[in-house]
C-alpha positions as CSV (number, residue, x, y, z in Angstrom):
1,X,-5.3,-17.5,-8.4
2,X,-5.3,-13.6,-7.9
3,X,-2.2,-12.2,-6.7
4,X,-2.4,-8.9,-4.5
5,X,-0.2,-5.8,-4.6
6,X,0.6,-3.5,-1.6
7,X,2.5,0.0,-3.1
8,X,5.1,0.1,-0.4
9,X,8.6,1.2,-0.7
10,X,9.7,-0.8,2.5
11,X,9.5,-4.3,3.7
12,X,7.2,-5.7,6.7
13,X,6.3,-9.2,8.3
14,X,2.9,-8.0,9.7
15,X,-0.1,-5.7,9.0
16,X,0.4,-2.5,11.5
17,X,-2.8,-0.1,11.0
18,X,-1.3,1.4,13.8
19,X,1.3,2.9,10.9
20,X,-1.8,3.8,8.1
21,X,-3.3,7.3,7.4
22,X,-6.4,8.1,8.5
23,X,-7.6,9.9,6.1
24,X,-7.6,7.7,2.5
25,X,-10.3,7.1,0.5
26,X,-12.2,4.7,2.6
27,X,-10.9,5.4,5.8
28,X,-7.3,4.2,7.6
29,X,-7.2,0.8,6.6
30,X,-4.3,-1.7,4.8
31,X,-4.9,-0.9,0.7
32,X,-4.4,-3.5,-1.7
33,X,-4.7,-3.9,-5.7
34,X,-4.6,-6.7,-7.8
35,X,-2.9,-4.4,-10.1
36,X,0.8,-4.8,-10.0
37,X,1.7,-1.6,-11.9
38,X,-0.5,0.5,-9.6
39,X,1.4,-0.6,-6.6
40,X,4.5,-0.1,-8.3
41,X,3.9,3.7,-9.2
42,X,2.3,4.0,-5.6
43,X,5.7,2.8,-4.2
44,X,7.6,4.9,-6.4
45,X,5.4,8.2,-5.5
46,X,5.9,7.2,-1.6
47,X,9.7,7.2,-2.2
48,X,9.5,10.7,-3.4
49,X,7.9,12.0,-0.6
């Protein structure tokens, strides 16, 4: 089984592209990694922002 990493520094019960940046790598979309330590740094950059 692959497990699947979103770097977020907040909680959420749905998927709101509504909320995601247009302008990422491949577009606005919901960005995932099956890399847990890339999701943690991510999270940790967002909450420096």
């Amino acid at each position: 089984m692959i497990s699947l990493f979103h770097g977020t520094n907040i909680m959420f019960d749905k998927i709101e592209l509504s909320k995601c940046r247009p302008y990422k790598d491949f577009g606005k979309g919901f960005y995932l990694t099956d890399i847990r330590q890339q999701a943690e740094e991510m999270a940790i950059r967002r909450t420096k922002n």
